[in-house]
C-alpha positions as semicolon CSV with decimal commas, in nm:
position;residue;x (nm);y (nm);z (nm)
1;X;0,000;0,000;0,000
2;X;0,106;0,331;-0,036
3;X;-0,014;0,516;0,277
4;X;0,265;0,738;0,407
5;X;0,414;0,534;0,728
6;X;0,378;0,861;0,974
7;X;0,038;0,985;0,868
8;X;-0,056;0,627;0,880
9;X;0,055;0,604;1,256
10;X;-0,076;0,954;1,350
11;X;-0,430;0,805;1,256
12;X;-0,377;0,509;1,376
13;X;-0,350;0,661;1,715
14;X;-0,586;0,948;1,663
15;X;-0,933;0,782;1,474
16;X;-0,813;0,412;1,645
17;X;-0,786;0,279;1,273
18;X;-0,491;0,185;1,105
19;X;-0,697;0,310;0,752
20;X;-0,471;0,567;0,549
21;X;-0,586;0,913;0,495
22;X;-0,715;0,851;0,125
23;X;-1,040;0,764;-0,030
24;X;-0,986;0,376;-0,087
25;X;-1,227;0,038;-0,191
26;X;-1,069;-0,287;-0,126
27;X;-1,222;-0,481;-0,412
28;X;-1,154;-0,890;-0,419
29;X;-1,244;-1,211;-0,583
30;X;-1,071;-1,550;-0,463
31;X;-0,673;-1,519;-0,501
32;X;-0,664;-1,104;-0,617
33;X;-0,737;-0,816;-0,402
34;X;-0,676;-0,486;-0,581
35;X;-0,680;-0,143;-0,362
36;X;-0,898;0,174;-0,609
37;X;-0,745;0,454;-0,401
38;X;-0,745;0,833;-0,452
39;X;-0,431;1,021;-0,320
40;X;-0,454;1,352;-0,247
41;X;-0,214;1,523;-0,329
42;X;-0,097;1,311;-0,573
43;X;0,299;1,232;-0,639
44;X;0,363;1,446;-0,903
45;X;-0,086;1,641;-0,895
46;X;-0,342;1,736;-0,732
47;X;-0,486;1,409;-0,696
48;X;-0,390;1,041;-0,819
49;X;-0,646;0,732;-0,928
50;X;-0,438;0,415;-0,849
51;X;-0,501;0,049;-0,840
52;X;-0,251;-0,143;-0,620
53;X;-0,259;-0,557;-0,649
54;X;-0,197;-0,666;-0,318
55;X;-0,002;-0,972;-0,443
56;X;0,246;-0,805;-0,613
57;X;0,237;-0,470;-0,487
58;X;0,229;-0,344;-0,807
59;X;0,082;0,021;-0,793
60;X;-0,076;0,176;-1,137
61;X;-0,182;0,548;-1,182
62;X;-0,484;0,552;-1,381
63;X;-0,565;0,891;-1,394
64;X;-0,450;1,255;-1,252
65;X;-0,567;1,582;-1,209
66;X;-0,381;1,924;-1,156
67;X;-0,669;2,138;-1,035
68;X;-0,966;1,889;-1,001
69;X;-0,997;1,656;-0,731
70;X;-1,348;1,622;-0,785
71;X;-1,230;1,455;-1,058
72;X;-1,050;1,191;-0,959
73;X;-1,328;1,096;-0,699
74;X;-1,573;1,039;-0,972
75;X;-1,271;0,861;-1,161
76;X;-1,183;0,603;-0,838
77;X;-1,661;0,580;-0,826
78;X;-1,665;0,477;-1,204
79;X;-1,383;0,203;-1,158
80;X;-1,509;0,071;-0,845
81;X;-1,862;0,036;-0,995
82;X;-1,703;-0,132;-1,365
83;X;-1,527;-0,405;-1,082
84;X;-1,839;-0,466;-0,911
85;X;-2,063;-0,505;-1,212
86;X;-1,868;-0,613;-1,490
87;X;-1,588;-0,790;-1,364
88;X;-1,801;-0,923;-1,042
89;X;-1,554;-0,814;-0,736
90;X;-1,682;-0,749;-0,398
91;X;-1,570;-0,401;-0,290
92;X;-1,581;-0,266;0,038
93;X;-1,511;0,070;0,149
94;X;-1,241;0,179;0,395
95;X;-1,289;0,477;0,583
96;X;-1,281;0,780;0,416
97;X;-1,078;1,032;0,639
98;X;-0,937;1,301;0,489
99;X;-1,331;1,413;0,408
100;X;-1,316;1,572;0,045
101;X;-1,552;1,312;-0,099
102;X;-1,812;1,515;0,201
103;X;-1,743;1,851;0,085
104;X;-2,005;1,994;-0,192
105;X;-1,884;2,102;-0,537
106;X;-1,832;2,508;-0,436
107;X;-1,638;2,365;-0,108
108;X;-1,412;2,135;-0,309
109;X;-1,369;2,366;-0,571
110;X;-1,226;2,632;-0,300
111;X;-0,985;2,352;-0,125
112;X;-0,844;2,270;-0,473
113;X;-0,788;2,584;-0,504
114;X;-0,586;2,624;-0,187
115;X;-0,419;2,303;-0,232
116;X;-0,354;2,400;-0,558
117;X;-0,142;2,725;-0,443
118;X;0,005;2,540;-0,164
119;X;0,206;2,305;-0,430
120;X;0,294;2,588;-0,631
121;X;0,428;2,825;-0,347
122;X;0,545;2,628;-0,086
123;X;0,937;2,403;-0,145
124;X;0,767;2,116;0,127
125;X;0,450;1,900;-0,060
126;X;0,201;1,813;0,176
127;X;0,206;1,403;0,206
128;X;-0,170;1,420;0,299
129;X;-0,457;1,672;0,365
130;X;-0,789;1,631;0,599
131;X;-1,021;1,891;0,582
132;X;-1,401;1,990;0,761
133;X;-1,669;2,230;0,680
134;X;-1,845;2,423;0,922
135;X;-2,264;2,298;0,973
136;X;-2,346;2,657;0,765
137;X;-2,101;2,513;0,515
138;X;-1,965;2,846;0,416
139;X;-1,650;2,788;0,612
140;X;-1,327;2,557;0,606
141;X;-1,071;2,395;0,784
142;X;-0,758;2,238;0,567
143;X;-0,468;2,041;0,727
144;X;-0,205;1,964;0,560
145;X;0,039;1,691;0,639
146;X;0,457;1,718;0,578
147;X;0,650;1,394;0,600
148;X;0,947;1,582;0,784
149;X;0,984;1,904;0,913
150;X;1,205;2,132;0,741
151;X;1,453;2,314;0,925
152;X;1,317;2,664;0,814
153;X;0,969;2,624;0,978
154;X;0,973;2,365;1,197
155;X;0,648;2,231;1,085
156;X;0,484;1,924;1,051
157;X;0,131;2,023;0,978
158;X;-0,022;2,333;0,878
159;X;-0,396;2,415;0,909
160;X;-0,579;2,677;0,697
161;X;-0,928;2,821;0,793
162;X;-1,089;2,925;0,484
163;X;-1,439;3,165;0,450
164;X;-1,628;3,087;0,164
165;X;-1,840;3,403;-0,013
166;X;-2,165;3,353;-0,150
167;X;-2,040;3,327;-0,479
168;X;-1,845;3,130;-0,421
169;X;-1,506;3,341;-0,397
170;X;-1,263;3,251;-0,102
171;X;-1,009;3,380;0,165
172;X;-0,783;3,216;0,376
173;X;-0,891;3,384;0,741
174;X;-0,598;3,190;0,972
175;X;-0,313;3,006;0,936
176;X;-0,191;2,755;1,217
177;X;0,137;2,607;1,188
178;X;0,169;2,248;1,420
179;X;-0,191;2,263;1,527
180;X;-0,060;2,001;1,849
181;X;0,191;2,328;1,984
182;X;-0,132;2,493;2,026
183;X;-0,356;2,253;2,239
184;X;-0,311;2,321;2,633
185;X;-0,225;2,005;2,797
186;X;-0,090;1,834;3,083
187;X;0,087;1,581;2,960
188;X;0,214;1,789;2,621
189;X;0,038;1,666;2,295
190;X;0,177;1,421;2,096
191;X;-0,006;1,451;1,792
192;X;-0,316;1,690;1,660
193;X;-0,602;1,637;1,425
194;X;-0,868;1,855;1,295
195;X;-1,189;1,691;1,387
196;X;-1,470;1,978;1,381
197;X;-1,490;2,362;1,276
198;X;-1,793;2,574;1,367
199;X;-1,937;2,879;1,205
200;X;-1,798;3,044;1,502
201;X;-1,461;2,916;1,372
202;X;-1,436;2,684;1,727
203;X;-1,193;2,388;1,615
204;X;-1,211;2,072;1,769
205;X;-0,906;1,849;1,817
206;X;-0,832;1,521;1,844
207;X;-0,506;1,440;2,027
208;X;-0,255;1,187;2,112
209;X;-0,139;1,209;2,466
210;X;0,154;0,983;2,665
211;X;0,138;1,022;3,034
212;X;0,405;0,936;3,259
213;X;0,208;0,686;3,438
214;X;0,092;0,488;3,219
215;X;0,228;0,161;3,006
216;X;0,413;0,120;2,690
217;X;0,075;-0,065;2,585
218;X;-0,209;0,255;2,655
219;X;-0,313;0,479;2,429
220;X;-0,396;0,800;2,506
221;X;-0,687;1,024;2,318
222;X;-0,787;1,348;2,413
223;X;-1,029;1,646;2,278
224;X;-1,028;2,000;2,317
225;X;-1,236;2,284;2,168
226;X;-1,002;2,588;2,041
227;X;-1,096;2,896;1,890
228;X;-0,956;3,201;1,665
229;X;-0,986;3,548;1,849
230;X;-1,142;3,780;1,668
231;X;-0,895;4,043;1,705
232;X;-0,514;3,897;1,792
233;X;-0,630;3,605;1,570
234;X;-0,473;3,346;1,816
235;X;-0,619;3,045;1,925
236;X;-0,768;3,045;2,259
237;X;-0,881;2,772;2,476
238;X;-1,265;2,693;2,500
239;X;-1,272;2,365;2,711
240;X;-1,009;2,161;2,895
241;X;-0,804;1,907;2,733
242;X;-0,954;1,596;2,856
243;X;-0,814;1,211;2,752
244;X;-0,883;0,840;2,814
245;X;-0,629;0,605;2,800
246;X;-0,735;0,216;2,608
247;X;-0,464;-0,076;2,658
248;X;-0,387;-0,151;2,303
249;X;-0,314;-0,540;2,143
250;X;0,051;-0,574;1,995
């Protein structure tokens, strides 16, 4: 497969599933299982259509897109559908986390967009993206996922909140630069993900957490509600970090 091995872990710990970021159907018939998954961004795009044969671990690009990841979604639909019906697989869908196939067309159109200017303008490609709209639907939150941190920024994530106009123009309204640096917690945050935006632009969090007193085999999840003041623009604190701790099967 070709999740990337840290975003894989970070969501493996955050969503308890070991499921990659990416749109995906696992689609089988006795002796072949195939993998239809969308990346986005893709290696060298926006977004990538690939079938991987789990045997071989052969991966094929069917199609790309450089500003559409609408696209590709409909692309990875229409294959999935041709193996069901004319080549009789069973497909089953994984979970779809990074939440573009949610977003409606004027939402989608705005994150390409923003995607789209983050690979053109930025020297560090995002491995993966997640992004949420707000229940009015009129607002965004983008994070985007860095394999390593460079030494210039020190980032591994970066979130974008994004206001969407009624016709459909955009604006990015906040940038946040290693979302977990911003969550107050004791223990410090191991990890961060986006997991809810308001209209009021309140952002909830997911976290990773690792107590001193607890074993090598605990997990640790936490929530907390953060949101952007109006004026400074920082994040401030709405509720208390709070966390469970699971014993987890190695």
């Amino acid at each position: 497969m070709s999740a990337v091995p840290r975003i894989a872990l970070l969501l493996a710990a955050l969503l308890g599933t070991a499921q990659s970021m990416a749109l995906e159907y696992q689609c089988s018939v006795p002796h072949d299982t195939r993998y239809i998954r969308v990346d986005i961004p893709g290696e060298d795009s926006l977004c990538d259509v690939s079938v991987t044969y789990s045997g071989t671990g052969e991966k094929r690009v069917m199609w790309f897109a450089q500003n559409s990841s609408g696209f590709c979604l409909e692309k990875a639909e229409q294959l999935r559908n041709k193996y069901t019906s004319e080549w009789d697989f069973d497909c089953r869908d994984w979970p779809d986390n990074d939440g573009v196939a949610e977003l409606d067309d004027v939402q989608r159109r705005s994150f390409d967009q923003s995607l789209r200017r983050l690979l053109d303008n930025e020297d560090q490609r995002p491995s993966a993206v997640r992004a949420i709209a707000s229940p009015s639907g009129n607002k965004l939150a983008v994070q985007y996922f860095f394999d390593e941190s460079p030494s210039s920024s020190g980032k591994s994530d970066r979130t974008e909140l994004l206001r969407i106009d009624d016709d459909g123009a955009w604006r990015r309204t906040r940038t946040i630069d290693d979302l977990a640096s911003h969550v107050v917690s004791d223990p410090p945050v191991d990890s961060a993900l986006i997991d809810s935006l308001g209209d009021d632009d309140t952002l909830g969090v997911l976290t990773v957490v690792t107590p001193d007193n607890v074993g090598s085999n605990m997990i640790c999840r936490g929530k907390q509600m953060l949101q952007a003041d109006g004026n400074s623009g920082e994040l401030v604190v709405r509720t208390p970090h709070r966390y469970s701790c699971v014993a987890t099967f190695q």
